[in-house]
NUMAR-430962 format. One record per residue (C-alpha): residue number from 1; residue in three letters; chain; x, y, z. Coordinates in Angstrom, 1 decimal. Layout:
residues N
+-----+---------+--------+--------+--------+--------+
| num | residuo | cadena |      X |      Y |      Z |
+-----+---------+--------+--------+--------+--------+
| NUM |     ala |      A |      X |      Y |      Z |
...
+-----+---------+--------+--------+--------+--------+
This chain:
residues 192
+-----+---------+--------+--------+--------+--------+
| num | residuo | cadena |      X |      Y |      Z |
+-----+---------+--------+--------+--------+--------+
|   1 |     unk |      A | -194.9 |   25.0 |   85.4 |
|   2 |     unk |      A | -198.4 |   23.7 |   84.9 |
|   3 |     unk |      A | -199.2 |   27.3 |   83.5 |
|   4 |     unk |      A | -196.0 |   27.1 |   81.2 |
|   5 |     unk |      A | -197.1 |   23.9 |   79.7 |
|   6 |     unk |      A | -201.0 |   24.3 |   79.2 |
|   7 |     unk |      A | -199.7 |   27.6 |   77.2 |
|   8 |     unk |      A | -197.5 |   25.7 |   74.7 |
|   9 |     unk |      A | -200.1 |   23.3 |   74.4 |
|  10 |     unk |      A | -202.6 |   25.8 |   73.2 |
|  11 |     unk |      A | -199.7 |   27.3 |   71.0 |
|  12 |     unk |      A | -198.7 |   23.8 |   69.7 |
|  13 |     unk |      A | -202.8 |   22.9 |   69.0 |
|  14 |     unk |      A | -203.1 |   26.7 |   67.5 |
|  15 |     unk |      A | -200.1 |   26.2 |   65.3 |
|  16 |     unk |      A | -201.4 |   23.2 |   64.3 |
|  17 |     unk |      A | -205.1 |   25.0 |   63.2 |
|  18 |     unk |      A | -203.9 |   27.6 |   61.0 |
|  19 |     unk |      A | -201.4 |   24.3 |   59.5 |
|  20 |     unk |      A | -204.6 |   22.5 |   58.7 |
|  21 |     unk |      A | -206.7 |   25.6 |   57.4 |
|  22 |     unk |      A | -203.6 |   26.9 |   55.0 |
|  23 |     unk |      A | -203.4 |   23.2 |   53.8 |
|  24 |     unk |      A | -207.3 |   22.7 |   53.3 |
|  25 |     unk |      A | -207.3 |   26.2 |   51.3 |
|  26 |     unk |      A | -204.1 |   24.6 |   49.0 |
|  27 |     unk |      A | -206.2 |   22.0 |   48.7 |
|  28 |     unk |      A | -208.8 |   23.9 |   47.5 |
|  29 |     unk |      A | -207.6 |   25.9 |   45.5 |
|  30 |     unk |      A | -205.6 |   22.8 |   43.6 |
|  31 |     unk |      A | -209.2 |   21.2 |   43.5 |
|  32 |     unk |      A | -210.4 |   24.4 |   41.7 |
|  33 |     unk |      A | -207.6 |   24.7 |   39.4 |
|  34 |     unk |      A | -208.0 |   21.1 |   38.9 |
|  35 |     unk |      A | -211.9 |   21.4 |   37.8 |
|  36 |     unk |      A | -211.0 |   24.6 |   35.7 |
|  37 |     unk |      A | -208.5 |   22.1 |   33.4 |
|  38 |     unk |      A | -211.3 |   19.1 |   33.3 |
|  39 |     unk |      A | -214.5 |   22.1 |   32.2 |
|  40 |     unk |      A | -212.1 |   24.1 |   30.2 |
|  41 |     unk |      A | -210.2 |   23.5 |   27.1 |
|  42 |     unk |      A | -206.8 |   25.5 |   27.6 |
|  43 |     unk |      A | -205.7 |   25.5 |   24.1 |
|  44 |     unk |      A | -209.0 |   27.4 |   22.8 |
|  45 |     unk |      A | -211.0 |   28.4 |   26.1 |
|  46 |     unk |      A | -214.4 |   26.7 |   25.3 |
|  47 |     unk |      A | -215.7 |   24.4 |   27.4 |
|  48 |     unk |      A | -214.2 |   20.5 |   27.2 |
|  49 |     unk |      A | -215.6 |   17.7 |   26.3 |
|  50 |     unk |      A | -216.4 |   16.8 |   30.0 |
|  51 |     unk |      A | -218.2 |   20.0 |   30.4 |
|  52 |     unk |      A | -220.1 |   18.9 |   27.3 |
|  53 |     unk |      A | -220.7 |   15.4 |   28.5 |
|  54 |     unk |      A | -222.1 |   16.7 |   31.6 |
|  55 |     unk |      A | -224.2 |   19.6 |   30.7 |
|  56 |     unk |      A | -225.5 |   17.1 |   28.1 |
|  57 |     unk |      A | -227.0 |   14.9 |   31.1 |
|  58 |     unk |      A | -228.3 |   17.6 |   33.1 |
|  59 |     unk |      A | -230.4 |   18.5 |   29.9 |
|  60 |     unk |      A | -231.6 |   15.1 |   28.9 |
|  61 |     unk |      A | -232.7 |   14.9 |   32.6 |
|  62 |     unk |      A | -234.5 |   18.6 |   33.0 |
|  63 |     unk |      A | -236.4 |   17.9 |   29.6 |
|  64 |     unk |      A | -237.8 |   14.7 |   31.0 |
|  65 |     unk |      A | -239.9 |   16.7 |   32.9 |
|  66 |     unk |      A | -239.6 |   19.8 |   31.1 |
|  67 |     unk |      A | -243.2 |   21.4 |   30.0 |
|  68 |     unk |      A | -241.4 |   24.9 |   28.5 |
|  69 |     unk |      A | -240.7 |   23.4 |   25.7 |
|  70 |     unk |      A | -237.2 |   24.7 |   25.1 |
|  71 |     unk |      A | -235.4 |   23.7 |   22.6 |
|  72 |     unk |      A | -231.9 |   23.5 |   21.1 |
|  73 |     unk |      A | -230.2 |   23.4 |   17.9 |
|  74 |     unk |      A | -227.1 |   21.3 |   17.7 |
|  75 |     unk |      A | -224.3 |   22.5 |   15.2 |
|  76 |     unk |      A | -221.2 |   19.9 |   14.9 |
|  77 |     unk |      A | -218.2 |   21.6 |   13.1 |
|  78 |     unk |      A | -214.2 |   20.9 |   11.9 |
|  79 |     unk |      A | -211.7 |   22.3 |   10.3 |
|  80 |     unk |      A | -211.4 |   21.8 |    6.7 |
|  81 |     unk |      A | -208.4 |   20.2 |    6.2 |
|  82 |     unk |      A | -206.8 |   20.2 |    9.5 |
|  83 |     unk |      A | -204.8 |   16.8 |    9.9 |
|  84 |     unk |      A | -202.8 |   18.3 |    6.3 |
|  85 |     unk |      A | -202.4 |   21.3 |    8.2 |
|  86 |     unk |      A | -200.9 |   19.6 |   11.1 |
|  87 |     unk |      A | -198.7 |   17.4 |    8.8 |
|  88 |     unk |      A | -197.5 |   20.0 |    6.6 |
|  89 |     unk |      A | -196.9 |   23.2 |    8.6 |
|  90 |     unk |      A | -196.2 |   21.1 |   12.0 |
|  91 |     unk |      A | -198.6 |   21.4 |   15.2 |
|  92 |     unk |      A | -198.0 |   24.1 |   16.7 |
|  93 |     unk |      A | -199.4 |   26.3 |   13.6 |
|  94 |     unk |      A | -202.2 |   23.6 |   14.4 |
|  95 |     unk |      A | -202.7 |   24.9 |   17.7 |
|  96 |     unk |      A | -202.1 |   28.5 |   16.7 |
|  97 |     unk |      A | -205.2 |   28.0 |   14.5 |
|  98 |     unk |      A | -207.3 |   25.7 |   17.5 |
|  99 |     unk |      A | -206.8 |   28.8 |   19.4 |
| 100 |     unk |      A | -207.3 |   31.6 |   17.0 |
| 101 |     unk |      A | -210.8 |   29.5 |   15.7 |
| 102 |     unk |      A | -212.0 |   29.3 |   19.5 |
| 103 |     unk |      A | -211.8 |   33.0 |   20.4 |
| 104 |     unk |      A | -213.6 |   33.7 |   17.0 |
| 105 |     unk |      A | -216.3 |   31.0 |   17.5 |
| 106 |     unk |      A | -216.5 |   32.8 |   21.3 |
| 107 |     unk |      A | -216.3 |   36.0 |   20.2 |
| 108 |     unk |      A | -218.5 |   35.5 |   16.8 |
| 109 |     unk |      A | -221.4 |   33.6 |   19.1 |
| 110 |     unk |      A | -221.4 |   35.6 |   22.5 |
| 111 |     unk |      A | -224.6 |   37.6 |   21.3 |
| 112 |     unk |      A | -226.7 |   34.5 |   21.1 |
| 113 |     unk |      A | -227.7 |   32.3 |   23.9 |
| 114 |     unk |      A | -224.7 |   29.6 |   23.1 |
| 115 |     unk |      A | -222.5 |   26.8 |   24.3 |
| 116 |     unk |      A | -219.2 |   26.1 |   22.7 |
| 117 |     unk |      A | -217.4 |   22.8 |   23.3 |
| 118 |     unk |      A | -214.1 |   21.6 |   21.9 |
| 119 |     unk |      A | -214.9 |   18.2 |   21.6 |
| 120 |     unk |      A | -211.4 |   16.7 |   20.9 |
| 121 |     unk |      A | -209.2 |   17.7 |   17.5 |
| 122 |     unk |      A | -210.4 |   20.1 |   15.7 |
| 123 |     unk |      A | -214.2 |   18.8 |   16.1 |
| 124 |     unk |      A | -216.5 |   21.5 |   17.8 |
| 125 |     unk |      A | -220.2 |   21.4 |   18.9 |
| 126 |     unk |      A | -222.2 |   24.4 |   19.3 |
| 127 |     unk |      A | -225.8 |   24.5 |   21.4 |
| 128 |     unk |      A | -228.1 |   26.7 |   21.2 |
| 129 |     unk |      A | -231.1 |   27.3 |   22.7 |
| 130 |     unk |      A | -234.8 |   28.1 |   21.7 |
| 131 |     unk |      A | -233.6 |   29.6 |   18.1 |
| 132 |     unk |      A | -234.7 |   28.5 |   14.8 |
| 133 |     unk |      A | -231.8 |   26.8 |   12.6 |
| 134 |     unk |      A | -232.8 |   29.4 |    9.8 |
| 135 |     unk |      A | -231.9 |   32.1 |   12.1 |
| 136 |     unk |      A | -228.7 |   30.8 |   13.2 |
| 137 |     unk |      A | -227.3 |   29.4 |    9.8 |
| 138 |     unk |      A | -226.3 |   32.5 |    8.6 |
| 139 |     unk |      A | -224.1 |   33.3 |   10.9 |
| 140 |     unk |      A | -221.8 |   30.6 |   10.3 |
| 141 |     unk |      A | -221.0 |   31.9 |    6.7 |
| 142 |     unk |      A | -220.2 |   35.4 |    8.6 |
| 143 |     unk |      A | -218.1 |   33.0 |   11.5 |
| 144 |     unk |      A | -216.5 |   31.1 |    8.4 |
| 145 |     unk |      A | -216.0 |   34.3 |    6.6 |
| 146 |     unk |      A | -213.9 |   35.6 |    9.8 |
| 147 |     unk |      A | -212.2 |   32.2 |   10.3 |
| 148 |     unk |      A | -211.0 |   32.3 |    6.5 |
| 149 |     unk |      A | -209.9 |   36.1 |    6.9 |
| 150 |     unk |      A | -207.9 |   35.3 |   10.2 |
| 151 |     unk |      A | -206.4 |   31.5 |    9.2 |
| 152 |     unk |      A | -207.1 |   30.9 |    5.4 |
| 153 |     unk |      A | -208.6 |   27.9 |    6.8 |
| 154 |     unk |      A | -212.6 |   27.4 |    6.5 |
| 155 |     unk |      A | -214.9 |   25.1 |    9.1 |
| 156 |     unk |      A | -217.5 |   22.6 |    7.9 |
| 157 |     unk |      A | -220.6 |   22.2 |    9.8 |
| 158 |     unk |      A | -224.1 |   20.6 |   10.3 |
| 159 |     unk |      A | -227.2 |   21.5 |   12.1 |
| 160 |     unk |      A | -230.4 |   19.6 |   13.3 |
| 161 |     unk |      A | -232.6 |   20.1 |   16.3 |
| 162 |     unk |      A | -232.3 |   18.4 |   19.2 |
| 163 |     unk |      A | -235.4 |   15.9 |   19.5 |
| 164 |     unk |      A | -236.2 |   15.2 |   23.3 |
| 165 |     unk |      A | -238.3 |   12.6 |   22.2 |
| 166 |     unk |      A | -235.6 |   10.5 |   21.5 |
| 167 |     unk |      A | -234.2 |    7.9 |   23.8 |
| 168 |     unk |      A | -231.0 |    9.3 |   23.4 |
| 169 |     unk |      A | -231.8 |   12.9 |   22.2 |
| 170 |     unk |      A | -227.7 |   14.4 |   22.2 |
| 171 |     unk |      A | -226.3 |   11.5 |   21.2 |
| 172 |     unk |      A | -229.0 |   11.4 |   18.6 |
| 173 |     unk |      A | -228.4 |   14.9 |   17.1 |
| 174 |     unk |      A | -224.7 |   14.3 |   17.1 |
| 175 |     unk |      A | -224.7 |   11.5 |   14.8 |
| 176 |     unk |      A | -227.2 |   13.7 |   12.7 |
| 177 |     unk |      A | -225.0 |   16.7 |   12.4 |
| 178 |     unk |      A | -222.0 |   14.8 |   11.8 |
| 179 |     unk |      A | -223.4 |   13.1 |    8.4 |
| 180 |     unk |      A | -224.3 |   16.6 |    7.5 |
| 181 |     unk |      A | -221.1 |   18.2 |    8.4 |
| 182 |     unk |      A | -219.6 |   15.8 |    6.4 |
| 183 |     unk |      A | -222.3 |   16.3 |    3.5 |
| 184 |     unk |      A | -221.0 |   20.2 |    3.4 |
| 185 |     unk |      A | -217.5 |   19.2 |    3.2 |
| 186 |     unk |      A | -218.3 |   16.9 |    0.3 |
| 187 |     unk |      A | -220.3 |   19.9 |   -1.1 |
| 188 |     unk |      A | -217.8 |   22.2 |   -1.1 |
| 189 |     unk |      A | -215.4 |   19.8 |   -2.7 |
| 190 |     unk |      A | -217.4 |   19.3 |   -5.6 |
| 191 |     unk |      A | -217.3 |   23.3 |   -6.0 |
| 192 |     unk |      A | -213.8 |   24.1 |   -5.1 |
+-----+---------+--------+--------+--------+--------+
């Protein structure tokens, strides 16, 4: 009897093991999934706005002490013309277009040493690390050239460095490469 009962016990705690393991993998693996939505934009695969947000930090915080002196070029870019887009043709051609502009902007910058965000809407930031502006800017009239062949849509979009020196060096370059995105769109306004 004795035997009988330490035996189900063991099976009972046993049971109970491989109950707790297969729940702490479902766990996991919802945690995962979980991280993968929060770091990844699912409507054009670039990273999210979290992802920027964080890997932001972690550079503001390397370049502190950083004596490499690395640098980055920030690009800020939107669709010309998106929220008409959205209220004329509905938004799921909207999305169609988020999507088909992030596999171009992945495919289009995979070459060069590059982070794509989706940073809400149709606003996108592009990083880009130890390249000279005048040897990236090019290829976003090649990357618009695709975009316009693909959608009949076109992206504006600004660059500037990033300047560690700067209390606030990302938040910084944003706000510079926003007035210039916006200066391209007037631009091409005034020739259109």
């Amino acid at each position: 009897i004795i035997f009988s009962i330490i035996f189900y016990l063991t099976l009972i705690l046993a049971f109970d093991s491989v109950k707790n393991v297969a729940l702490t993998n479902k766990k996991s693996t919802e945690n995962e999934e979980l991280e993968k939505i929060a770091y990844i934009d699912t409507l054009t695969k670039l990273q999210s706005r979290v992802s920027y947000m964080q890997f932001t930090k972690k550079q503001e915080l390397y370049h502190k002490n950083d004596t490499s002196n690395s640098s980055f070029v920030f690009v800020m870019m939107d669709i010309d013309g998106f929220k008409k887009i959205n209220d004329t043709k509905g938004h799921t051609i909207g999305d169609e277009i988020l999507k088909s502009v992030g596999a171009i902007i992945n495919e289009h910058f995979k070459q060069f040493k590059c982070k794509s965000f989706r940073i809400g809407g149709d606003e996108f930031v592009l990083l880009f690390e130890n390249i000279q502006i005048s040897d990236i800017e090019p290829q976003f009239i090649k990357m618009n050239e695709k975009i316009h062949n693909s959608n009949g849509i076109t992206m504006s979009y600004g660059c500037c460095e990033v300047d560690f020196n700067n209390e606030e060096p990302f938040e910084n370059a944003y706000k510079k490469a926003d007035i210039l995105m916006y200066s391209h769109k007037e631009q091409k306004k005034l020739h259109s």
